[in-house]
C-alpha positions as CSV (number, residue, x, y, z in Angstrom):
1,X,-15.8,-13.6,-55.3
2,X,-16.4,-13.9,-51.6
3,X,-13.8,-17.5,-51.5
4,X,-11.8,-14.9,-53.0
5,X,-12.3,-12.3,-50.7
6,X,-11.8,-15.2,-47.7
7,X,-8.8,-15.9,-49.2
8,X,-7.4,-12.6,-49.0
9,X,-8.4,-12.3,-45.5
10,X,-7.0,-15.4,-44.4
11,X,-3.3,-14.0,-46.1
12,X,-3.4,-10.9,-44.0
13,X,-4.1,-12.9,-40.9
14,X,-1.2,-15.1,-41.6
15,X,0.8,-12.2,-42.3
16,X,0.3,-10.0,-39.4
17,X,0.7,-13.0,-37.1
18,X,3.7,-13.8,-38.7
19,X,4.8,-10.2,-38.3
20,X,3.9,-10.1,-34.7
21,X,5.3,-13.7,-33.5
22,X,8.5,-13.1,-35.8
23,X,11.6,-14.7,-34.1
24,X,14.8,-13.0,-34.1
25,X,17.5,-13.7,-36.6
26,X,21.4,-12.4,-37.0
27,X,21.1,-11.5,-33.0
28,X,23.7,-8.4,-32.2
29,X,24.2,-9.2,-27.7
30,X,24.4,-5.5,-26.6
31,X,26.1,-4.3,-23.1
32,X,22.9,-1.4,-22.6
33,X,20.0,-3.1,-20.1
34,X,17.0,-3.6,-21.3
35,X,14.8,-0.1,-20.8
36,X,11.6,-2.0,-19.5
37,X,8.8,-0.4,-18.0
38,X,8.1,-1.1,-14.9
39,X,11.3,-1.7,-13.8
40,X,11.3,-5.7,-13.0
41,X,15.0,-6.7,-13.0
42,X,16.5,-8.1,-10.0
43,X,13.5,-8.3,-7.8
44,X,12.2,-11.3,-6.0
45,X,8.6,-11.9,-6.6
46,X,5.8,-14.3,-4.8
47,X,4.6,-17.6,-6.7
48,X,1.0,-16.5,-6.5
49,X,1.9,-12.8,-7.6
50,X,-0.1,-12.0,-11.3
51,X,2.1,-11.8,-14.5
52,X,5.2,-9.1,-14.8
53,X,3.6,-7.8,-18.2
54,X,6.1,-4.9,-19.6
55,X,7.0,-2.7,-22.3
56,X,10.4,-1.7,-23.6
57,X,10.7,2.1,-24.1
58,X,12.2,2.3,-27.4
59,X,11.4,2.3,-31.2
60,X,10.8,-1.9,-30.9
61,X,9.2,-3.4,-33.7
62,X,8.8,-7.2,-31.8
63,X,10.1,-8.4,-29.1
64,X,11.2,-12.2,-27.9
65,X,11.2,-12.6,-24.0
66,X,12.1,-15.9,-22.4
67,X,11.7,-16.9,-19.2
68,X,14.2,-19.7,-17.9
69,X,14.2,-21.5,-14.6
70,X,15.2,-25.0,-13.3
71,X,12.4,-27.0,-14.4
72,X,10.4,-24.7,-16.3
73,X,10.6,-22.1,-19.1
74,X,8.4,-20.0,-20.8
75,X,8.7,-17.6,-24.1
76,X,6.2,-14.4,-25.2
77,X,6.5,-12.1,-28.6
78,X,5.0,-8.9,-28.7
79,X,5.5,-5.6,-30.1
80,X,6.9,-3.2,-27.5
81,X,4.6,-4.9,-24.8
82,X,5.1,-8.9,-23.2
83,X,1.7,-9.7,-22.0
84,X,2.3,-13.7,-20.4
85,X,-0.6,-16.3,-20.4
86,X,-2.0,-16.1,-17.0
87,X,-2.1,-20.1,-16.5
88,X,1.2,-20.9,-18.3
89,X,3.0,-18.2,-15.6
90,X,1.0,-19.4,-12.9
91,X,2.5,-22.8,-13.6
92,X,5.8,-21.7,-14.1
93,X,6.2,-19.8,-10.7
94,X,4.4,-22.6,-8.5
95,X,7.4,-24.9,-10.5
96,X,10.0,-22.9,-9.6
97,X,9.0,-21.9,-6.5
98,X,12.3,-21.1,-4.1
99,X,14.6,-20.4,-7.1
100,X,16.1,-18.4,-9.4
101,X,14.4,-17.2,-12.8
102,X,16.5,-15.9,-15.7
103,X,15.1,-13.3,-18.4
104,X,16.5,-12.8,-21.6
105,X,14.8,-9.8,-23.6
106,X,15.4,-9.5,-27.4
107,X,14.2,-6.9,-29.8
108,X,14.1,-5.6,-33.0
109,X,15.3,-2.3,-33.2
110,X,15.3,-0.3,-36.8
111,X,15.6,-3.8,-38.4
112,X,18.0,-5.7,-36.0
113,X,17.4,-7.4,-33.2
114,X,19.2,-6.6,-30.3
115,X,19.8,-9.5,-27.5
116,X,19.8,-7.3,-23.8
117,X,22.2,-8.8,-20.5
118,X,19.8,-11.5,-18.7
119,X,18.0,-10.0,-15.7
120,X,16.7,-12.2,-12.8
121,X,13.3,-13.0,-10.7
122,X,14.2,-14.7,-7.2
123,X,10.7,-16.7,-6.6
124,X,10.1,-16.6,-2.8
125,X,9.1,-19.7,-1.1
126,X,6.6,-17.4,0.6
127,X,3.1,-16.4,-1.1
128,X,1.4,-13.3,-0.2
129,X,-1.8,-11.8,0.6
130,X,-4.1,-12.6,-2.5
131,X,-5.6,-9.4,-2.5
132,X,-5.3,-5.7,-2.0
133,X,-7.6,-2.7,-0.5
134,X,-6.9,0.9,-1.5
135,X,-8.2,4.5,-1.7
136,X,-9.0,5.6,-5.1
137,X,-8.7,10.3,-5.4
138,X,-6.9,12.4,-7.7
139,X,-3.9,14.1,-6.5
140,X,-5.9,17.6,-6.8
141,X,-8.4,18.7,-4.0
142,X,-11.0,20.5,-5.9
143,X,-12.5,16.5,-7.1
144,X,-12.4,15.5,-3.0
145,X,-15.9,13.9,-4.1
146,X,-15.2,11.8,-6.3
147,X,-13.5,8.4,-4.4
148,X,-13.5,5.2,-4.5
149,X,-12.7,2.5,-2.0
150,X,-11.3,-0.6,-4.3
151,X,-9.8,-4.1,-4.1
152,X,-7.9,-6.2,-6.8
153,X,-6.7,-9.6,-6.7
154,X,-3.1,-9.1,-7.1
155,X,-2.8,-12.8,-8.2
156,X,-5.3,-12.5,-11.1
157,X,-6.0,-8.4,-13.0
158,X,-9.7,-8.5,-11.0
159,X,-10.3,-5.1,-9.1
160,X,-13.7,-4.4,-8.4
161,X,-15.1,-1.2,-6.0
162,X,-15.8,-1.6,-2.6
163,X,-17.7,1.5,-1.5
164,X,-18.5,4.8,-3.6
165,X,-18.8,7.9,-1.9
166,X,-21.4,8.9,-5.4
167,X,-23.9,6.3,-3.7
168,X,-23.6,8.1,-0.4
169,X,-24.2,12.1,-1.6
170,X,-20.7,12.5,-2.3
171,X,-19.3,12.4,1.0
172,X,-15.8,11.7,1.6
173,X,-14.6,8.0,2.7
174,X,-11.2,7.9,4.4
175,X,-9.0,5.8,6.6
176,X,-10.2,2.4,5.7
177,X,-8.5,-0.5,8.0
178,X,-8.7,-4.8,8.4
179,X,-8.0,-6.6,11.7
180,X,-5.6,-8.9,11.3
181,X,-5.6,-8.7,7.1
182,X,-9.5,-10.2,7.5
183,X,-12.0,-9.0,5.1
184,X,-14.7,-9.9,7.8
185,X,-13.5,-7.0,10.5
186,X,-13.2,-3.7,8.4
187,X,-14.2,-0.2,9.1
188,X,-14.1,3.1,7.3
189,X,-15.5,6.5,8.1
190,X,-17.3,8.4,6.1
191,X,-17.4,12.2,6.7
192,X,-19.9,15.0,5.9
193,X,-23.5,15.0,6.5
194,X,-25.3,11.7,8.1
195,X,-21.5,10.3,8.0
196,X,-20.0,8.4,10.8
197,X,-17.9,5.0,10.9
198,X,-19.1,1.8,9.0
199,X,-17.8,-1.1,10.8
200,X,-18.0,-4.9,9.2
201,X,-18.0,-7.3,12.1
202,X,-18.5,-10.8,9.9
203,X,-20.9,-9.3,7.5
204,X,-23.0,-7.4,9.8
205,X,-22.2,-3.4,9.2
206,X,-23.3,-0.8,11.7
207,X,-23.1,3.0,11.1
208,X,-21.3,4.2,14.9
209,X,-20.3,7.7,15.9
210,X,-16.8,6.9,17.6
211,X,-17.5,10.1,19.7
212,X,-17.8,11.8,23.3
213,X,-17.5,14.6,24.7
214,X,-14.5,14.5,25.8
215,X,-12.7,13.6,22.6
216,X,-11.8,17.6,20.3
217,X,-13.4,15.3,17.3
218,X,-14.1,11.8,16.1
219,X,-12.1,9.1,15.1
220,X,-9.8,9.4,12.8
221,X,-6.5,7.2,12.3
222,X,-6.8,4.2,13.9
223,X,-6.2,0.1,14.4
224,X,-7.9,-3.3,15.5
225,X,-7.0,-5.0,18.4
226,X,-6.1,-8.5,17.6
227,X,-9.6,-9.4,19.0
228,X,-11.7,-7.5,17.2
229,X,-13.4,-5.7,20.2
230,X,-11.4,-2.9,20.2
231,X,-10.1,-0.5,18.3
232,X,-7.9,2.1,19.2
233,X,-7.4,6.0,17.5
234,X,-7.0,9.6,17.4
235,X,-8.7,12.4,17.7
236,X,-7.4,15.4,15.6
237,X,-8.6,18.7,14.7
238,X,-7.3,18.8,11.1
239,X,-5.9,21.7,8.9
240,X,-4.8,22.3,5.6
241,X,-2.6,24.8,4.1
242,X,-1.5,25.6,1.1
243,X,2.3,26.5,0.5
244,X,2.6,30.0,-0.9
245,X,6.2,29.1,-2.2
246,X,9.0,26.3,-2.7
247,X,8.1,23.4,-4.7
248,X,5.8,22.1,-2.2
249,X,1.9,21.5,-2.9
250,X,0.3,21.0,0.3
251,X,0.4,20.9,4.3
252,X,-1.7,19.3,7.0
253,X,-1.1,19.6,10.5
254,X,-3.3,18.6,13.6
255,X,-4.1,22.0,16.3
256,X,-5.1,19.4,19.0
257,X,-5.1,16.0,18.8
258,X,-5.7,13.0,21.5
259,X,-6.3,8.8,21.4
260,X,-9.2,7.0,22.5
261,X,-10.1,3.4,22.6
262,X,-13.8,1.9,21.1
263,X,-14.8,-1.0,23.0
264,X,-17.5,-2.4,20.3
265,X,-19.2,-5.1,22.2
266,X,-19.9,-2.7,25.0
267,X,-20.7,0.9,23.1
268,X,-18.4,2.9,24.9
269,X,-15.4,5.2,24.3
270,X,-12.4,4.6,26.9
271,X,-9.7,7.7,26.9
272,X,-7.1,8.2,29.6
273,X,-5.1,11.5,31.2
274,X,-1.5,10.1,29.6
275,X,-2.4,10.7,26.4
276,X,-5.1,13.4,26.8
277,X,-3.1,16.2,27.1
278,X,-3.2,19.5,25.6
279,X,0.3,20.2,25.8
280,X,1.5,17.1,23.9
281,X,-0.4,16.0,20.1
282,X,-1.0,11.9,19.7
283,X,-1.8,10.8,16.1
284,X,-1.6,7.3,14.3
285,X,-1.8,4.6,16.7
286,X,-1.6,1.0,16.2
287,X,-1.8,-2.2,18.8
288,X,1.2,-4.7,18.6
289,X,0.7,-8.2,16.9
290,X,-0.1,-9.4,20.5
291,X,-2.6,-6.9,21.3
292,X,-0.8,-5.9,24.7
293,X,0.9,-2.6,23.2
294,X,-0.5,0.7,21.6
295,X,2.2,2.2,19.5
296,X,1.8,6.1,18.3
297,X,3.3,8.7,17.2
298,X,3.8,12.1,20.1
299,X,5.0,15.5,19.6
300,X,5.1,18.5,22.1
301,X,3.0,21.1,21.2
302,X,4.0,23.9,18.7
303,X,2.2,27.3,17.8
304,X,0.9,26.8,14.4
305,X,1.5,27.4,11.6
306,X,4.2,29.3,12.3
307,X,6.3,26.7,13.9
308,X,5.1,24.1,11.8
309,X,8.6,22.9,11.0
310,X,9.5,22.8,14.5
311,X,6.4,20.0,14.5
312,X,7.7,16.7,15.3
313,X,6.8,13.9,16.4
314,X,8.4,10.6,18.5
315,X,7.4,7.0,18.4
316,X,6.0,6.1,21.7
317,X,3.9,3.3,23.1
318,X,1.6,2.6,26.1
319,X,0.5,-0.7,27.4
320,X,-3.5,-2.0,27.0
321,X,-4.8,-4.9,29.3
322,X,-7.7,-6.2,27.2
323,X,-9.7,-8.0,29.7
324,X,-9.9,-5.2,31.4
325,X,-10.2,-2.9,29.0
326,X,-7.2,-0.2,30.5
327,X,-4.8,1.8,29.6
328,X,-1.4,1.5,31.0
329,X,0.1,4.7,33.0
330,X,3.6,4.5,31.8
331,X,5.0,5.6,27.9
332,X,7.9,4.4,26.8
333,X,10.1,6.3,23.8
334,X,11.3,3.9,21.3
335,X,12.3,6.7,18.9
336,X,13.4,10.0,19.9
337,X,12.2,12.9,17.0
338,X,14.6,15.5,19.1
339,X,17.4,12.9,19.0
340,X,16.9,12.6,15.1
341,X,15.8,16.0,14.4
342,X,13.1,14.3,11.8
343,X,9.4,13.3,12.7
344,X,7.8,9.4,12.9
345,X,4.3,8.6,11.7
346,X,2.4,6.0,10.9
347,X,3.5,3.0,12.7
348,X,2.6,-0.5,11.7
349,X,3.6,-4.1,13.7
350,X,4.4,-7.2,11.5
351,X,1.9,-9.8,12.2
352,X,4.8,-11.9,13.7
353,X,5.8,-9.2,16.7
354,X,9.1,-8.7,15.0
355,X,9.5,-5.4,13.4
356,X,7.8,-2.1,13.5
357,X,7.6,-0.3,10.4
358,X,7.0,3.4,10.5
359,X,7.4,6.5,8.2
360,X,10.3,9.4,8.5
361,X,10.4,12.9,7.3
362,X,11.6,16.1,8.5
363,X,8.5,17.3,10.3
364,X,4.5,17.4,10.8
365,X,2.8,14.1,10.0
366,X,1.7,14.7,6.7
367,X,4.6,13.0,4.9
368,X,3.0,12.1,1.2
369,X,4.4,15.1,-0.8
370,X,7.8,15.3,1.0
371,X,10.4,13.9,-1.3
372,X,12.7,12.6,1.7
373,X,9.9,10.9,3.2
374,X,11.6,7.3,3.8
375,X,10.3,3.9,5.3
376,X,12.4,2.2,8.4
377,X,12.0,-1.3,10.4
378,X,12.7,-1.2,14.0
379,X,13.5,-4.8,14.8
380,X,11.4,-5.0,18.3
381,X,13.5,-7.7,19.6
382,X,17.0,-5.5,19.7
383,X,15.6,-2.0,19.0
384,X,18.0,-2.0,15.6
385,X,16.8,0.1,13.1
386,X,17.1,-0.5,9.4
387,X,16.8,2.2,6.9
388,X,16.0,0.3,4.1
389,X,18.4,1.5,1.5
390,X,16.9,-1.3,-1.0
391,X,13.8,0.2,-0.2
392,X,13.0,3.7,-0.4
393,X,13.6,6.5,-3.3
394,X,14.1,9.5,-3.7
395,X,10.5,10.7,-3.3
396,X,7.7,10.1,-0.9
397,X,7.8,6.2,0.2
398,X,4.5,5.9,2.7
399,X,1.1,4.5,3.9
400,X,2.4,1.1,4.1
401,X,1.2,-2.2,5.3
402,X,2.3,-6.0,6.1
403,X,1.0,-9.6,4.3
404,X,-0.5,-11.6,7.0
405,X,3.1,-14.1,7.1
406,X,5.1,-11.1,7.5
407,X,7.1,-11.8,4.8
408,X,5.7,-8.8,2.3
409,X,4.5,-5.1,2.7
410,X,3.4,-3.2,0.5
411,X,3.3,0.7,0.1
412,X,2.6,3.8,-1.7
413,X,5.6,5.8,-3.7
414,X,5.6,9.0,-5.8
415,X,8.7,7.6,-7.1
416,X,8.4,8.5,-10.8
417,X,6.7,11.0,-11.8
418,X,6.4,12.7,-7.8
419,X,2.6,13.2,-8.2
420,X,0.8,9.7,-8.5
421,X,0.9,7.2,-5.8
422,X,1.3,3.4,-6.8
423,X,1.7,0.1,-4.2
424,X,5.2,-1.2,-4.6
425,X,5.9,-5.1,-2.9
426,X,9.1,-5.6,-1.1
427,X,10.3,-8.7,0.0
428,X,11.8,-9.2,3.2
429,X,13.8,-12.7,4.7
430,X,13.6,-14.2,8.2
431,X,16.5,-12.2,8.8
432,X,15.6,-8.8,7.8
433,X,16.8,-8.4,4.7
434,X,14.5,-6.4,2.5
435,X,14.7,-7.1,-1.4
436,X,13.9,-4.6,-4.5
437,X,10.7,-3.3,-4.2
438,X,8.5,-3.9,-7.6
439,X,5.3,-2.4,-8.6
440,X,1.5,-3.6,-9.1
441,X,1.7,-5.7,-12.0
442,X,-1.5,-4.5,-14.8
443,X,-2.8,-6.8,-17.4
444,X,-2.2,-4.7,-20.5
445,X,-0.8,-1.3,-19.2
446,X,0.8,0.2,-16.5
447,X,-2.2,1.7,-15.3
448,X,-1.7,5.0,-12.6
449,X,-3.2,4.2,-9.6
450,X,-4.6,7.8,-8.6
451,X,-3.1,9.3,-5.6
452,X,-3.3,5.4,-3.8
453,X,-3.2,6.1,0.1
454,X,-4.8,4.3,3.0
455,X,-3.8,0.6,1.4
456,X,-3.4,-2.6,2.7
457,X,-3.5,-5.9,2.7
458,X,-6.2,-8.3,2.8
459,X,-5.9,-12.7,2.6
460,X,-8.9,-14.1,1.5
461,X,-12.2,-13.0,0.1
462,X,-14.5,-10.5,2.2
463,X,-17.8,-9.8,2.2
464,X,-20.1,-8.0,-0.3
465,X,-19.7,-4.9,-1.4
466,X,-20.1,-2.5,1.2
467,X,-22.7,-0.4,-1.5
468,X,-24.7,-3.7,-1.5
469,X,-25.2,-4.3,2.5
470,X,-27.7,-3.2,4.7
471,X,-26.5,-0.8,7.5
472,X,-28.0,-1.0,11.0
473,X,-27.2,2.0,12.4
474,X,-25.6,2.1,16.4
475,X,-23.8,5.1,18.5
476,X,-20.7,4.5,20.5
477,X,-21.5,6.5,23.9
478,X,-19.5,7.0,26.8
């Protein structure tokens, strides 16, 4: 009885494996593109960059995929879902590394099987940044304290948390930054009672209150200087508001707002009359690759909330002599909000001092719900700017960041469903040219990343968990 019974187990085994790895027979070539989920065609894709697993979204019983490239080929079956061996499409990219990859998608489809048009994957000689720091909070505000500060290896499915605000009373953890894509110089603030900024300096964390009197608040948005000794932000007074009609969810404007510089080695706060000014709001600075720049974003001020859509703000910059730790007394206008009738934010420098890529909407800074919130690259050698038709969609397209060659960035899109944030990858050439962006790959699933903001990338390992370090606690004074 039980060789029988092993028997009988061993025939449905065989069977379902047989049902699951069928190969197609009597193919019928349609014209219709394959209706995968994400969309992968046509994008180009780093060699170190984890499986493209996908599912078609039809009635598939089994699918064939088959991967073709110069050298190298590779085939999965599946159901609905292609799920690729890890090593055998690590080898396959590092092989065709530089060149073109064909796909060819066939499926069974109420009992035929159905041959798709081939689709491609252009393999970038370029890798990127192995891994990838983001904020973890529902796209509702009544859960504010329940986030999470995580990091996966996009060239592998490992994500593991960083920081918990349930292992700190439930305070809120926002604006988390790297100098220079280094998980040894990191900070991120944490709000609330006993909160203040945690800054990693090569492993050694100190709790700082980036604060004087001077300053309408503490630090909010802000950057590393290329040295590590500084870093540079704004100081905002904050509001939301909640739209009482349109299709709109949420607002959040600044009533004052100025910048300040830390200087970390010395404990000391260093702020300047240009840009503390009562008539004029200065949000979301950044330093230039080079360090010699401070790029932000400047508005004049309006009477809120009433004028809210009259709110916007132009790309500016100021210069900053390190050794001496000053502020230039001249700002420049690189982008003119009056000129474009829209408003700039966030501004970030490509590690190689070429381009300047910055976020544009139609007022405020608070772009993440607006669905004509686009992405442009200033090219800082000519002033040209590109609007990155490749690029955006037709929803919110924001909080953005580079790889440390400056050949990637990544960034967070509503596109799809308009409520959930996810990082797309875009490629983009020696010579500006930006390719189709393509979403975080996911092992099994196309997992939502949950409201994703504050991301960026990070090269190489970091440190330990911040949950896991000691803090010594420190006060920046002025």
């Amino acid at each position: 009885m039980i060789e029988h019974i092993k028997k009988l187990v061993l025939l449905a085994v065989v069977v379902a494996c047989t049902a699951c790895t069928s190969h197609p027979r009597q193919v019928t070539v349609v014209n219709e593109p394959a209706p995968i989920y994400p969309d992968y065609t046509d994008v180009t894709i780093p060699y170190n960059i984890a499986p493209l697993n996908f599912l078609l979204r039809n009635d598939a019983s089994a699918l064939q995929v088959t991967v073709s490239g110069r050298k190298e080929s590779l085939t999965v079956n599946g159901d609905r879902k292609v799920c690729f061996p890890l090593r055998k499409w690590k080898n396959l990219l590092e092989t065709e590394k530089g060149q073109t990859l064909t796909v060819t998608v066939t499926a069974r489809v109420d009992g035929k099987w159905l041959q798709y048009p081939a689709f491609t994957w252009q393999v970038a000689p370029e890798k990127i940044d192995g891994f990838l720091s983001y904020r973890l909070i529902e796209p509702g505000y009544e859960v504010w304290n329940t986030i999470r500060l995580c990091e996966r290896n996009i060239e592998s499915f490992e994500e593991k948390v960083i920081a918990d605000n349930n292992l700190v009373d439930g305070s809120c953890m926002n604006c988390h930054i790297y100098g220079k894509q280094d998980g040894n110089l990191t900070l991120f603030h944490l709000r609330e009672k006993d909160g203040g900024t945690i800054l990693n300096r090569n492993g050694e964390l100190r709790k700082l209150s980036l604060k004087d009197d001077r300053m309408v608040s503490g630090a909010v948005y802000g950057d590393f200087h290329p040295t590590g000794r500084y870093g540079v932000f704004s100081s905002n007074i904050i509001i939301p508001a909640y739209h009482a009609n349109d299709n709109k969810r949420l607002e959040v404007y600044d009533t004052a707002s100025d910048l300040a510089i830390a200087d970390f080695d010395n404990n000391r706060m260093i702020v300047v009359p240009q840009t503390f000014r009562k008539e004029v709001f200065e949000t979301f600075p950044a330093f230039s690759a080079d360090g010699n720049w401070i790029y932000y974003c400047a508005s004049p001020a309006v009477e809120l909330p009433d004028s809210l859509h009259q709110l916007k703000y132009s790309l500016c910059r100021i210069a900053f002599d390190a050794e001496k730790g000053e502020w230039g007394n001249r700002i420049d206008t690189l982008w003119n909000a009056e000129e474009h009738h829209a408003s700039v934010c966030f501004p970030k420098a490509s590690p190689d001092g070429r381009y300047l890529l910055y976020t544009v909407a139609d007022y405020g800074t608070f772009p993440i719900w607006r669905r004509e919130t686009d992405l442009k690259l200033m090219d800082l050698q000519t002033g040209e700017i590109n609007p990155l038709p490749a690029v955006n969609s037709d929803r919110s397209d924001t909080y953005h960041s580079w790889s440390s060659n400056s050949r990637w960035f990544v960034f967070a899109s509503k596109r799809g469903d308009g409520q959930y944030g996810k990082p797309y990858f875009a490629y983009i050439s020696p010579d500006g040219t930006t390719g189709k962006p393509f979403v975080l790959p996911q092992k099994t699933r196309n997992i939502t990343i949950i409201h994703l903001n504050h991301i960026t990338f990070r090269n190489y390992l970091p440190h330990q968990c911040l949950s896991m370090l000691p803090i010594s606690p420190g006060f920046i004074e002025r």
